[in-house]
C-alpha atoms as one frame of an Amber mdcrd trajectory, in Angstrom:
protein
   1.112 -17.009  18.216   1.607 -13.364  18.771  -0.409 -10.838  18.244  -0.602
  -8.252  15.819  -0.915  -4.963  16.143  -3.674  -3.248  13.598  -5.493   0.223
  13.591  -8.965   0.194  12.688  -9.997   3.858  10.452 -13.759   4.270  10.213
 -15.328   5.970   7.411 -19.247   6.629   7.141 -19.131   4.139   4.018 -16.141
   1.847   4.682 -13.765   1.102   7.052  -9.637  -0.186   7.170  -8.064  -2.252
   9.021  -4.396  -2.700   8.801  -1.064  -3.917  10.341   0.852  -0.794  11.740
   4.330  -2.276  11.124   3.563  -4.718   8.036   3.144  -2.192   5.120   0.329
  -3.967   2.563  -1.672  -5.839   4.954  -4.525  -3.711   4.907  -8.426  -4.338
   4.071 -11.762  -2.872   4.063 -15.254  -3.843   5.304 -18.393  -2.377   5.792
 -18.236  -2.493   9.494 -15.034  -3.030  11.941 -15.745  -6.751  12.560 -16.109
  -7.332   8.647 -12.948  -5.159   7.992 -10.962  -7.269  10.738 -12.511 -10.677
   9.414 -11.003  -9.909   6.046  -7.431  -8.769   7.088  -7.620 -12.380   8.608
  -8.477 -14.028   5.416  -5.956 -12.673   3.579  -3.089 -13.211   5.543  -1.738
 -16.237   4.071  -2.166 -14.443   0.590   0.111 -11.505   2.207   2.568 -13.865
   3.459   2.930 -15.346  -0.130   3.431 -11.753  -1.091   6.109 -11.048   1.132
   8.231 -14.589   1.144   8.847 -13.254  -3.189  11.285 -11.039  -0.990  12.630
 -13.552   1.417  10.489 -11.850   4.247   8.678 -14.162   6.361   4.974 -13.552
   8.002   2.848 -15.523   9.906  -0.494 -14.792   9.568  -3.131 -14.387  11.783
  -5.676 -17.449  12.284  -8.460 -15.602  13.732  -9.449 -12.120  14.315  -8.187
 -12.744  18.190  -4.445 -12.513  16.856  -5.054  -9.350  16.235  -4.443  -6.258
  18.709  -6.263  -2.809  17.609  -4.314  -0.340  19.122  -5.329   2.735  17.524
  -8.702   3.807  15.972  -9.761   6.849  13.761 -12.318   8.561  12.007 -11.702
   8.509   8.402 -12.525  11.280   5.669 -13.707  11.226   2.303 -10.444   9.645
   0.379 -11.775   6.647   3.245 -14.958   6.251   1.750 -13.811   6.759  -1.680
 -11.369   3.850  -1.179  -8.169   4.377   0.561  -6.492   4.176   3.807  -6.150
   7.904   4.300  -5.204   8.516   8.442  -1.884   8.814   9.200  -1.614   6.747
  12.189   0.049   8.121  16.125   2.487   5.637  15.308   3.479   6.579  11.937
   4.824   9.961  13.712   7.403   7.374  15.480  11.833   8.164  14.451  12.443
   5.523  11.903  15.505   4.042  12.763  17.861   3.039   9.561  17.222  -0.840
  10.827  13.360  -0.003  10.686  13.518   1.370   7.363  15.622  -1.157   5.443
  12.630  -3.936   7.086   9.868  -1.572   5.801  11.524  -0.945   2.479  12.060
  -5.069   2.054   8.282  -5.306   2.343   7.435  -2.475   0.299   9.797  -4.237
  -3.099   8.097  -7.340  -1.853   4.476  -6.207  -2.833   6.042  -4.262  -5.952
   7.161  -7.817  -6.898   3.772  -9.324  -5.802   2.104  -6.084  -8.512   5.343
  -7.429 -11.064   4.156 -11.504 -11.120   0.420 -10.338 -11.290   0.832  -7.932
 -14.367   3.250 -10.820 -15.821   0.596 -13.372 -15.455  -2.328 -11.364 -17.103
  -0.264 -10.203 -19.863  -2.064 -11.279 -23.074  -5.170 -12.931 -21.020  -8.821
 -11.275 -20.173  -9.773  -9.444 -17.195 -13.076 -10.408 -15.298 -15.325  -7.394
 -15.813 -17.838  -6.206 -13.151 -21.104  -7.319 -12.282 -22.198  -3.881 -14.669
 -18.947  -4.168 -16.603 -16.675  -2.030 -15.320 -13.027  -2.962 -14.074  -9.945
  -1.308 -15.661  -8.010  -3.174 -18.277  -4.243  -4.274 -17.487  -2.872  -1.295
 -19.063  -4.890   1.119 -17.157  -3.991  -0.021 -13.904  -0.496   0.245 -14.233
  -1.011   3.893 -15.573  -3.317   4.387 -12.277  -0.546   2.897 -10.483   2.409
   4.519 -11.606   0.087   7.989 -11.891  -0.386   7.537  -8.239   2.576   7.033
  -6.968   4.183  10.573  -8.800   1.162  12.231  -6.939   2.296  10.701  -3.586
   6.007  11.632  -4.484   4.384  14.883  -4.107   3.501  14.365  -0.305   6.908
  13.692   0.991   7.651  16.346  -0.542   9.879  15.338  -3.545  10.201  16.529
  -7.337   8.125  13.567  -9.794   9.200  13.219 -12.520   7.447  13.282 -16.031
   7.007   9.715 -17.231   6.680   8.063 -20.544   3.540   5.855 -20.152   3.708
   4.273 -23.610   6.677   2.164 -22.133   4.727   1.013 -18.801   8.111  -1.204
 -17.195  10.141   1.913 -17.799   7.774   4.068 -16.202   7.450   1.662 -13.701
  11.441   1.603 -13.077  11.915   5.107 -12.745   9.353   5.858 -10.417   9.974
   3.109  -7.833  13.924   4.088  -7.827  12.657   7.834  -7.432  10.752   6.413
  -4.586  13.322   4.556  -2.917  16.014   7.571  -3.398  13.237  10.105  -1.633
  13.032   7.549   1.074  16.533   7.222   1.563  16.847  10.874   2.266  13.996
  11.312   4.432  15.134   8.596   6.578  18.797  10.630   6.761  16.957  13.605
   7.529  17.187  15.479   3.991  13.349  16.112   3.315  11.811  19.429   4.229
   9.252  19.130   6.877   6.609  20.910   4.704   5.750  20.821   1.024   6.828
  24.412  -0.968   3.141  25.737  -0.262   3.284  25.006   3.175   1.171  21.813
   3.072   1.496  18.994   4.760   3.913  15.605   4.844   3.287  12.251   5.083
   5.309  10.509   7.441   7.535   8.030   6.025   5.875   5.218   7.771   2.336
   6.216   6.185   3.822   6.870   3.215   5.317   3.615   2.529   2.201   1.650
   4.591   0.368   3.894   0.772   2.302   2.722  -1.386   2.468  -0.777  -0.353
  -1.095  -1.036  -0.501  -1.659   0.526  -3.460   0.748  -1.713  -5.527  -0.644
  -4.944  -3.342  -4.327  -4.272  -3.520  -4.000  -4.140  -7.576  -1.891  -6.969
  -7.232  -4.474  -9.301  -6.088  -7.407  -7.214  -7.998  -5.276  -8.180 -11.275
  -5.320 -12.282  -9.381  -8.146 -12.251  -8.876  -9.612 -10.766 -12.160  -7.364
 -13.207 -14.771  -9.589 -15.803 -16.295
């Protein structure tokens, strides 16, 4: 099969490894060979993910399908729990054919978070090993919180949400989403935030977002008795 190309960011506490051009298929180890084993052993669970959205993926057998082609030190959001480095190649034109691919695979694993939360509805969550573990509600709300705070990176104006009504909420930010992707992608985002901070690329950004709403995805899974 072919390989796949994956970037490996190293933390002091954890390290990523993900797919550069499959947004979602990233995981975490403790070292680079544990990180790598694991982005192996959840391929077929990422290829479910992605055929809700007609997308097909053929996951990696063993960590030998897999071709690192860019490594980097990660910061603090690394070892808190995120894939924080904007990659070499996320700094690549995205071509209106690229997007539309990336953007299927991005509403694939916001379906994926969709059949998750609409399984657990009404059932218990596994708790910890010292009890913790948010309940359903709460990680929606952490999910849709986080995506108006990466709205904020591209940059684009997030709106204020009603999180009593969690599917609206959850509507109106992913169309917000998709309409600030659509103009970045034609060229109508500013190149730096209103303070002069910085942007994410569109690449990274959508590589986030993906595996935000994926990761809680298979947390929820794997956390429904």
């Amino acid at each position: 099969m072919n390989s796949i190309e994956v970037y490996v960011e190293i933390g002091s506490k954890k390290i990523f490894a993900g797919a550069v051009d499959w947004p979602g298929f990233t995981r975490s180890g403790r070292d680079e060979k544990s990180a790598i084993q694991t982005l192996v052993d959840y391929g077929s669970r990422y290829a479910i993910a992605l055929a809700l959205n007609g997308i097909e993926f053929i996951p990696p057998i063993q960590p030998e399908n897999l071709n690192v082609i860019e490594r980097h030190t990660g910061n603090a959001t690394t070892d808190f729990g995120a894939p924080a480095v904007i990659l070499d190649a996320d700094r690549e034109p995205l071509s209106q054919k690229e997007f539309e691919r990336l953007k299927g695979i991005l509403q694939a694993c916001w379906e994926a978070f969709d059949n998750a939360l609409s399984r657990a509805t009404g059932r218990t969550l596994r708790k910890g090993p010292r009890g913790g573990g948010r309940e359903l509600e709460m990680i929606v709300e952490h999910v849709v919180g986080a995506d108006v705070a990466y709205l904020g990176r591209l940059p684009w104006k997030s709106p204020k949400l009603d999180q009593t009504n969690s599917s609206e909420a959850i509507g109106i930010i992913r169309q917000i989403i998709l309409e600030a992707l659509e103009a970045g992608v034609n060229g109508r985002l500013p190149g730096q935030g209103p303070r002069g901070g910085s942007v994410w690329p569109l690449r990274y950004f959508i590589r986030r977002v993906a595996w935000h709403a994926l990761d809680h995805a298979w947390e929820i899974e794997d956390r429904t008795l």
